[in-house]
MDAnalysis code that builds the backbone (N, CA, C; Angstrom):
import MDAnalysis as mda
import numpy as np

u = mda.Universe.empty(369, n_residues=123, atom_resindex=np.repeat(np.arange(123), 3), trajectory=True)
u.add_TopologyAttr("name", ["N", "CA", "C"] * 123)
u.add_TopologyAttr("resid", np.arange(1, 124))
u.add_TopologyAttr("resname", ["UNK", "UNK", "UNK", "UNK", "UNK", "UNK", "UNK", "UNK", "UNK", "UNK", "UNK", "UNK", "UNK", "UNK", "UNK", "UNK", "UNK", "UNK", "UNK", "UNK", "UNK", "UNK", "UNK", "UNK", "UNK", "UNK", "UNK", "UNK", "UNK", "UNK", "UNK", "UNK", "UNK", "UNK", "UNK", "UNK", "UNK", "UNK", "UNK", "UNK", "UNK", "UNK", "UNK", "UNK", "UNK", "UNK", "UNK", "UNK", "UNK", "UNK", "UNK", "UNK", "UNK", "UNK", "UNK", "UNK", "UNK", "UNK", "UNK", "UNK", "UNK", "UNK", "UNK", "UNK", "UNK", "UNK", "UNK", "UNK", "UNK", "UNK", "UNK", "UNK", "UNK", "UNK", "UNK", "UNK", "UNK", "UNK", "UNK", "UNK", "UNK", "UNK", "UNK", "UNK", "UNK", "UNK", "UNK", "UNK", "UNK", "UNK", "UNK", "UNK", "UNK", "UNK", "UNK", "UNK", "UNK", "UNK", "UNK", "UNK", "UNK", "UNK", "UNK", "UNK", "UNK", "UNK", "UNK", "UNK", "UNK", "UNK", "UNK", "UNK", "UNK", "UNK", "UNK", "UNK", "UNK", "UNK", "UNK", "UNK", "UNK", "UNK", "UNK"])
u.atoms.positions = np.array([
    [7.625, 4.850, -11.587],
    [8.213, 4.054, -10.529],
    [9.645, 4.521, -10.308],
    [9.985, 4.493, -8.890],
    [11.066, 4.665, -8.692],
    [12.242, 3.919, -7.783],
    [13.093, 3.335, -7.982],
    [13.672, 2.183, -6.805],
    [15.250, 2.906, -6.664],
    [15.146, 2.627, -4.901],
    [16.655, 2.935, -4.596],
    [17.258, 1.590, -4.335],
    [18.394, 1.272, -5.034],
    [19.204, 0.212, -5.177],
    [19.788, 0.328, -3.960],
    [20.500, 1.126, -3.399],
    [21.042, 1.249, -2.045],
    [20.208, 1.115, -0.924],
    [19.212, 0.833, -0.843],
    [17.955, 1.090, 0.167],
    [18.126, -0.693, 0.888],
    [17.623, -0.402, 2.121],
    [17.777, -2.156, 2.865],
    [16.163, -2.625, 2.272],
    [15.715, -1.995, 1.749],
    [13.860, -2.747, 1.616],
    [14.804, -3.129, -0.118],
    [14.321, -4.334, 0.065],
    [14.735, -5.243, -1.169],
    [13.912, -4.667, -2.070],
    [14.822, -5.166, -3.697],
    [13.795, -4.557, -4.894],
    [12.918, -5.041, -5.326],
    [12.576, -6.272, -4.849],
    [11.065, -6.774, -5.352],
    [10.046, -6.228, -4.216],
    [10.595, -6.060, -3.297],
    [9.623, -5.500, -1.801],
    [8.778, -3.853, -2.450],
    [10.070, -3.341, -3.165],
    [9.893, -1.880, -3.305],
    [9.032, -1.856, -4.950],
    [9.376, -3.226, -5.609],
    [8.154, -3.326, -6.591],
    [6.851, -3.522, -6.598],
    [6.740, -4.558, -5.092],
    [5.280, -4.728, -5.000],
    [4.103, -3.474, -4.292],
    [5.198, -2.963, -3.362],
    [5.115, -1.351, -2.653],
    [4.269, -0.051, -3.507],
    [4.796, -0.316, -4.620],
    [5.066, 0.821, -5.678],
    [3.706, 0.515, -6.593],
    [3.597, -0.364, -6.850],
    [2.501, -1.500, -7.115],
    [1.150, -1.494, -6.497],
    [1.426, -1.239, -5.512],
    [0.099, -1.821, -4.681],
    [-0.109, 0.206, -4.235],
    [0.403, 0.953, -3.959],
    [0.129, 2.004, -3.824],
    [-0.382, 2.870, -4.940],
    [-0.030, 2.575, -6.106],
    [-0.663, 2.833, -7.931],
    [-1.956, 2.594, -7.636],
    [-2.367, 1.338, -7.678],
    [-3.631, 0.456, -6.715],
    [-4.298, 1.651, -6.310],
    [-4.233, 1.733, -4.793],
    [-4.119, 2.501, -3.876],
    [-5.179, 4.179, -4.192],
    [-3.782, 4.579, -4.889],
    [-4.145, 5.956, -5.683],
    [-5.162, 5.921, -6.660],
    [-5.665, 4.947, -7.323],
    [-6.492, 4.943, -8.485],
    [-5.403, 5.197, -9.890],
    [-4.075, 4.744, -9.610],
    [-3.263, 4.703, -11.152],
    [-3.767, 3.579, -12.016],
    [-3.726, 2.493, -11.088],
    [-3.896, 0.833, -11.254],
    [-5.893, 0.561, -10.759],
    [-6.701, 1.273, -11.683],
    [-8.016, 1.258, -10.938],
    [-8.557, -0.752, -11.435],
    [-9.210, -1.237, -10.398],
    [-9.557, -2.767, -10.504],
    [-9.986, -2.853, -12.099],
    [-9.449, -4.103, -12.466],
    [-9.125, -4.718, -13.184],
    [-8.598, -4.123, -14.700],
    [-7.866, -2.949, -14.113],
    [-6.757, -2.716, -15.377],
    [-5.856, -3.461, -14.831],
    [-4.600, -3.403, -16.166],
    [-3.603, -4.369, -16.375],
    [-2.543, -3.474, -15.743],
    [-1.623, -3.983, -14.636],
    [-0.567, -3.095, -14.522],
    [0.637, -3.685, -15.280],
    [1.828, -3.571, -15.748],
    [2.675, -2.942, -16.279],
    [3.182, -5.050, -16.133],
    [4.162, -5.378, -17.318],
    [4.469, -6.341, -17.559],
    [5.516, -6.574, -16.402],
    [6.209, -8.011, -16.194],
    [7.440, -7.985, -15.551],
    [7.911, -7.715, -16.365],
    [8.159, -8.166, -17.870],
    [9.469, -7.463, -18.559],
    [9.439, -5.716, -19.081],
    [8.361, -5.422, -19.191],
    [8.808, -3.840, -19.112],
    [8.833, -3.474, -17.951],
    [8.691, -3.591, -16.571],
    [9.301, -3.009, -15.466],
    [11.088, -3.579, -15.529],
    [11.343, -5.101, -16.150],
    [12.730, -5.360, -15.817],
    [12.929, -4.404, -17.061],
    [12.910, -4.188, -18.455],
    [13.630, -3.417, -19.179],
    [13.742, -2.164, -19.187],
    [12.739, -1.717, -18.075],
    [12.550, 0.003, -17.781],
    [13.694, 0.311, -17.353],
    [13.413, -0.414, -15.998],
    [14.491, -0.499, -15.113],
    [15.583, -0.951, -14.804],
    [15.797, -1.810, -15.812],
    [17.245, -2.439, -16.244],
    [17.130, -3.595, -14.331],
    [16.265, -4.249, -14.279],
    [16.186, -5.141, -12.870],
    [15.538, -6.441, -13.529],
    [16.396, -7.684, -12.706],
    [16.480, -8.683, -13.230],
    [14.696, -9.285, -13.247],
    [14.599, -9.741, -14.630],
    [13.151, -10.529, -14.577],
    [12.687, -11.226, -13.366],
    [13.520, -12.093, -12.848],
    [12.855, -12.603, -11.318],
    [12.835, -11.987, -10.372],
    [13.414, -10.879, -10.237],
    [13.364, -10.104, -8.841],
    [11.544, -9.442, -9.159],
    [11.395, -8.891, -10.356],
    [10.381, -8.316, -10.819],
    [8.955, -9.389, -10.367],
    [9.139, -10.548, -10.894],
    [8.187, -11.575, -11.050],
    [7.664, -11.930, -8.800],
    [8.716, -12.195, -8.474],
    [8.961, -12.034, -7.138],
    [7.924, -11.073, -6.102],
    [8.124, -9.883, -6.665],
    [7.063, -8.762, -6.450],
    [5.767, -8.695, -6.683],
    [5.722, -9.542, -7.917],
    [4.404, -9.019, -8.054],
    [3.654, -10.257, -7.846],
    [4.383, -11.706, -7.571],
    [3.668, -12.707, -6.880],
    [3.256, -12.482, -5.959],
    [4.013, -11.244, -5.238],
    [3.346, -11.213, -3.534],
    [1.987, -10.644, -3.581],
    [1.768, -9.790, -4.857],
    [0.479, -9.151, -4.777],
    [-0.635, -9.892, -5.379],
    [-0.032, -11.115, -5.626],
    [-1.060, -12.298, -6.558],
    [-1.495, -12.969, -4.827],
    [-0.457, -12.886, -4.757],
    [-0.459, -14.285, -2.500],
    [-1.781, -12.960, -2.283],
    [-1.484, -11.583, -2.213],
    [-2.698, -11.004, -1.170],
    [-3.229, -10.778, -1.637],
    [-4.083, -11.283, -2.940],
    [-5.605, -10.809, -3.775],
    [-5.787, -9.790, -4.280],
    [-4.294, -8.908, -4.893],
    [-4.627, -7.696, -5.229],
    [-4.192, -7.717, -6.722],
    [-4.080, -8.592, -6.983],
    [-3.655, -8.585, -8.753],
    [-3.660, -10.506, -8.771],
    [-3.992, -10.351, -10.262],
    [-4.150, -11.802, -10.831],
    [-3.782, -12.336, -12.045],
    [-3.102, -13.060, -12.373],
    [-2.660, -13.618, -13.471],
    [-3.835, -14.254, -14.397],
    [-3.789, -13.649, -16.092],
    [-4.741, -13.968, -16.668],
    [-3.996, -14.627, -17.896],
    [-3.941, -15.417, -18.067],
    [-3.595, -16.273, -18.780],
    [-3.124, -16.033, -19.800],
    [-1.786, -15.681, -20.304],
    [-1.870, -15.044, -21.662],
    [-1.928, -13.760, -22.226],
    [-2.591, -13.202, -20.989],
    [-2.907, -11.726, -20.858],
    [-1.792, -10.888, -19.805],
    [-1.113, -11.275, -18.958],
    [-0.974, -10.491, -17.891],
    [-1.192, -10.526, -16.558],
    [-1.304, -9.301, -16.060],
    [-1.427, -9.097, -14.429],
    [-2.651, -7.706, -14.617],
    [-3.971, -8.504, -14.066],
    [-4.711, -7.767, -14.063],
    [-4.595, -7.251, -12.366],
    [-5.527, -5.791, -12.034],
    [-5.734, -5.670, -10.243],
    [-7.148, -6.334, -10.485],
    [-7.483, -6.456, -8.864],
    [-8.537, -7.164, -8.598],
    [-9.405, -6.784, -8.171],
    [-10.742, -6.648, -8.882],
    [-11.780, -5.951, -7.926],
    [-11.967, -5.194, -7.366],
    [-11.350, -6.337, -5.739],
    [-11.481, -5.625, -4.464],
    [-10.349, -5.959, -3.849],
    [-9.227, -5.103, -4.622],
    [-7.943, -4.921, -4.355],
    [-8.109, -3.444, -3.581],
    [-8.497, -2.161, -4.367],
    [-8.383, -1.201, -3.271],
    [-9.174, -1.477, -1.550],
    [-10.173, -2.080, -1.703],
    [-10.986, -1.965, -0.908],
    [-10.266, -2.692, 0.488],
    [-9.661, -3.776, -0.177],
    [-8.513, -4.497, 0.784],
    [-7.047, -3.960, 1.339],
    [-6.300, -3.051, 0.141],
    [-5.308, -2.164, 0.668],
    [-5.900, -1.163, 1.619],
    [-7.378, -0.363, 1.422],
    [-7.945, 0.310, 2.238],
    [-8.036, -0.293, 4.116],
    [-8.409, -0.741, 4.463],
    [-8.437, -1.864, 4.983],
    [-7.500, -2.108, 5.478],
    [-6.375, -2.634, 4.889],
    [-4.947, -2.920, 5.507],
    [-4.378, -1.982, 6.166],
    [-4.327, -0.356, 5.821],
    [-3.835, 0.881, 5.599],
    [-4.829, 1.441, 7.243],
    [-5.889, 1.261, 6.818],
    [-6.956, 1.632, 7.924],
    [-5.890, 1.011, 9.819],
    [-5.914, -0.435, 9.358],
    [-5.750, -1.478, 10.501],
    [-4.149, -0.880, 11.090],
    [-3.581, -0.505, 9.882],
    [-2.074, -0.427, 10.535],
    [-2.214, 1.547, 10.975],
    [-2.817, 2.115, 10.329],
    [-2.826, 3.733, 10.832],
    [-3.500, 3.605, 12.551],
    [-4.221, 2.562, 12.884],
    [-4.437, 2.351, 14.092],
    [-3.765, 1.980, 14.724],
    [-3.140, 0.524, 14.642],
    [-1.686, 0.329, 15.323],
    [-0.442, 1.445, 15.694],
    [-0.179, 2.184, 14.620],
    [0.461, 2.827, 14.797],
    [0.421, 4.151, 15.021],
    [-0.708, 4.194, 15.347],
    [-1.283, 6.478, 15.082],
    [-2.115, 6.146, 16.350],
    [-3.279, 5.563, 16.430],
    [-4.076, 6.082, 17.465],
    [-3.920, 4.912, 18.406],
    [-3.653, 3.840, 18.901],
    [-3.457, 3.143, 19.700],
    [-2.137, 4.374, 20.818],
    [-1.135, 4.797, 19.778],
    [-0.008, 5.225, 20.815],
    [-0.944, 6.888, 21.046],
    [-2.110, 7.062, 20.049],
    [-2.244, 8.519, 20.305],
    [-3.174, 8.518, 21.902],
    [-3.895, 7.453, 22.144],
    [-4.603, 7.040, 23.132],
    [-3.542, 6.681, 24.342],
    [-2.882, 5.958, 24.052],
    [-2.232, 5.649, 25.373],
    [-1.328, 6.958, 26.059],
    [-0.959, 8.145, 25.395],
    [-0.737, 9.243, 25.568],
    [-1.431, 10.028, 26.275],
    [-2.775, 9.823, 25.305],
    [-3.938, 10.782, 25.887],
    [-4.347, 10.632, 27.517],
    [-4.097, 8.778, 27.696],
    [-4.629, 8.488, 28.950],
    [-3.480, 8.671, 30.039],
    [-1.649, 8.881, 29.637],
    [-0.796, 9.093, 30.167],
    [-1.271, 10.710, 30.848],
    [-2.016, 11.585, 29.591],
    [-2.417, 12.903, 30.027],
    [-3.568, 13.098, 30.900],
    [-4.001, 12.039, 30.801],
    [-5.440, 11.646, 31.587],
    [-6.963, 12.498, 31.269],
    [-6.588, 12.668, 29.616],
    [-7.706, 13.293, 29.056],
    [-8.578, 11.970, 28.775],
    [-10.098, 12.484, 28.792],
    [-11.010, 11.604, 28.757],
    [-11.348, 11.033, 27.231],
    [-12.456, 10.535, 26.606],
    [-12.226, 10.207, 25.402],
    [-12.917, 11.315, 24.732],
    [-14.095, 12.277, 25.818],
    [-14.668, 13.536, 25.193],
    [-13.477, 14.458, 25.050],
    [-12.449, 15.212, 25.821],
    [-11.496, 15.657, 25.715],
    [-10.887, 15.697, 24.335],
    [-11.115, 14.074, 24.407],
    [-9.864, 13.642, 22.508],
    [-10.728, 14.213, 21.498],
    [-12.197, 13.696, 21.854],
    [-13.043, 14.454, 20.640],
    [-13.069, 15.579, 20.135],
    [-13.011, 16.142, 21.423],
    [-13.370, 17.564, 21.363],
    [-11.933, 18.315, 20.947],
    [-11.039, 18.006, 20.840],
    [-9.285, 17.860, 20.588],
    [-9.486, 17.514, 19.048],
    [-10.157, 16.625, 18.479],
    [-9.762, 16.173, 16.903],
    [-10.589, 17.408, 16.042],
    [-12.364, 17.502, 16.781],
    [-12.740, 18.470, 15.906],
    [-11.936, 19.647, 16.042],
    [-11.508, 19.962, 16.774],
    [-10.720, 21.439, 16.803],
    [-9.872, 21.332, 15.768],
    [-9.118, 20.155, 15.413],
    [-8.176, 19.642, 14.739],
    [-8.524, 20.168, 12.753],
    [-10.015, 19.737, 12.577],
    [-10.916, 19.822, 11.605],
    [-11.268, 20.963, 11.429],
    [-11.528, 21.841, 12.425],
    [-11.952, 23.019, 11.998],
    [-10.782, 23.932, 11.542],
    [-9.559, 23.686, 11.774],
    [-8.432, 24.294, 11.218],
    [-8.308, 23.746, 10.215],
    [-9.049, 23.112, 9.173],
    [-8.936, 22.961, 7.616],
    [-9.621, 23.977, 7.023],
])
């Protein structure tokens, strides 16, 4: 993990971030334990509640869970839900504006197709 103290995204924002992208990657695969609040605060020398803060948010969106005694397990169907989230916003922000472009160019939607595989075959 890595946090910029100078950065405007707050440090519990950039804990749960960091967190949920581990997730994500398969670091944090469902229902391993990720990393205590107090060894992220003593890693990182960052105050226990800013830590705790963070990783409540990922308890609020179903991607980690408090086990009693045990920790902060991930959940299940925590990737499947960051997947998902990741999916919804790469649309908002990638192909909604890549479309409204396309139709500014007044290419059709075969055009785009025929535009992405070309895209594919240069792998």
């Amino acid at each position: 993990m890595f946090f910029e103290f100078n950065n405007d995204i707050p440090i519990y924002r950039q804990i749960a971030d960091q967190i949920e992208e581990g997730i994500f990657t398969g670091v944090f695969p469902p229902e391993s334990q990720v990393p205590s609040t107090t060894e992220i605060s003593r890693q990182f020398n960052i105050n226990p509640a800013t830590v705790l803060k963070g990783m409540n948010q990922l308890v609020e969106k179903g991607l980690i869970e408090k086990k009693r005694g045990r920790g902060m397990f991930v959940t299940t169907t925590a990737p499947q839900q960051i997947n998902q989230q990741r999916q919804a916003e790469f649309f908002d922000h990638y192909v909604a504006a890549f479309i409204t472009k396309a139709q500014q160019l007044q290419l059709s939607k075969d055009d785009l197709v025929a535009l992405i595989e070309r895209g594919y075959q240069n792998d």
